[in-house]
C-alpha positions in Angstrom: 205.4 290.6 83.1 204.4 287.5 81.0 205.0 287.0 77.9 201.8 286.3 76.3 201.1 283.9 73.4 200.1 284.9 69.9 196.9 283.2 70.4 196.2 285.3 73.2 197.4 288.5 71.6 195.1 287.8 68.3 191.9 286.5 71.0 192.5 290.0 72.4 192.4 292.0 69.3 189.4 289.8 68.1 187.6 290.8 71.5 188.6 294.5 71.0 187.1 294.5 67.4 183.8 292.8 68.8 183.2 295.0 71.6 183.7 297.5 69.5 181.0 296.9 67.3 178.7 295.7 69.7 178.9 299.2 71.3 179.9 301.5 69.0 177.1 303.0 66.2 179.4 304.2 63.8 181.9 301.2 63.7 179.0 299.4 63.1 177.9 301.6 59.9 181.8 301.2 58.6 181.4 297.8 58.4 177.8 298.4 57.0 179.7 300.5 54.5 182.5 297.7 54.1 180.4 295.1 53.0 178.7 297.7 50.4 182.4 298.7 49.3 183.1 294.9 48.5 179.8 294.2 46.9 179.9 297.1 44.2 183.8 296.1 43.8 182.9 292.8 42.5 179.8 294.2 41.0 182.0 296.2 39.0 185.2 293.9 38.7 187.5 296.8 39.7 191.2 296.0 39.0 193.6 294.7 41.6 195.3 297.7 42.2 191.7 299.0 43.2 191.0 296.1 45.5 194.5 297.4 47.0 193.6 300.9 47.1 190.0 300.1 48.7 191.6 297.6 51.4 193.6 300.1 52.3 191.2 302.6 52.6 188.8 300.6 54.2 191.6 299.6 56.3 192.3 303.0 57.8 188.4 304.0 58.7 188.3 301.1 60.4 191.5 301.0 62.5 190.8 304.7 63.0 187.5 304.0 64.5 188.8 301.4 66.8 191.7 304.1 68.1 189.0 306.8 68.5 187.1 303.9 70.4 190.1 303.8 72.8 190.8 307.0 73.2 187.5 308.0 74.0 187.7 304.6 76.8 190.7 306.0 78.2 189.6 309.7 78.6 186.7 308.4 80.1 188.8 306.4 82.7 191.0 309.2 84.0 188.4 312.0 83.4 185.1 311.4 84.3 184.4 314.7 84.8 184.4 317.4 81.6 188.2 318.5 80.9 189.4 321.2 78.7 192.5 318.2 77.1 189.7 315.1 77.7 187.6 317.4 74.9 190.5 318.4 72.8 191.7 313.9 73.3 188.2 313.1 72.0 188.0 315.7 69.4 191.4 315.0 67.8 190.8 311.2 67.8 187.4 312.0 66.0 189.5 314.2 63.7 191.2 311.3 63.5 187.9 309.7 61.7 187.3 312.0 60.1 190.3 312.3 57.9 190.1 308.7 57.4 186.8 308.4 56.6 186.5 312.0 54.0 190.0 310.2 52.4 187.7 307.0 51.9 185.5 308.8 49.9 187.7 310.0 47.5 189.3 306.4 46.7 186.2 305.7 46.4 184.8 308.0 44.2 187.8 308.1 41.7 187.8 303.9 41.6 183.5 303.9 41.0 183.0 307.1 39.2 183.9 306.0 35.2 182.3 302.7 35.9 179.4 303.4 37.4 178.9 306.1 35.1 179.1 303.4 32.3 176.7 301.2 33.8 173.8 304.1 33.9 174.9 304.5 30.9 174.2 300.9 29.5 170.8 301.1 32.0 169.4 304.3 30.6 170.9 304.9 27.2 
């Protein structure tokens, strides 16, 4: 097998994450999400360790949405028909999602609770 550059490598990857979204609804609301995650951390100048935090988290929806992606690709490919292990495949990688995604949330909720709760309070008195 040939050894493939690392252009090649990242210009796969790149194609992966493009197809991705151009197919897949709820990759495409992550990244809706994303950009709402980076506006309000800048909005509220959050601290670097909460940049970090939110990276990471945003991170691991992501990447798990792009596995779940695969895996539902691959299942597809070797089981067109419905399968007992192509459901249980699909319904782990979701999982998978899942668990990312509800972790998110919390991150996210501890890092914007005080100050958003300090900005209504500056709004509304």
């Amino acid at each position: 097998m040939k050894k493939r550059t690392w252009r090649a490598v990242f210009y796969s990857a790149t194609e992966g994450v493009i197809a991705t979204f151009r197919t897949e609804r709820n990759f495409r609301v992550h990244v809706l999400a994303t950009f709402a995650i980076i506006a309000a951390a800048w909005f509220f100048h959050v601290s670097v360790l909460d940049w970090l935090l939110l990276t990471l988290a945003i991170g691991m929806v992501l990447g798990a949405e792009l596995m779940n992606t695969a895996v539902e690709a691959a299942v597809d490919l070797v089981s067109p028909d419905w399968h007992p292990f192509a459901k249980k495949a699909k319904d782990a990688a979701a999982g998978a999602v899942l668990i990312a995604s509800l972790t998110a949330a919390v991150i996210g909720i501890i890092i914007f609770w005080q100050p958003v709760l300090q900005w209504l309070t500056t709004l509304f008195g």
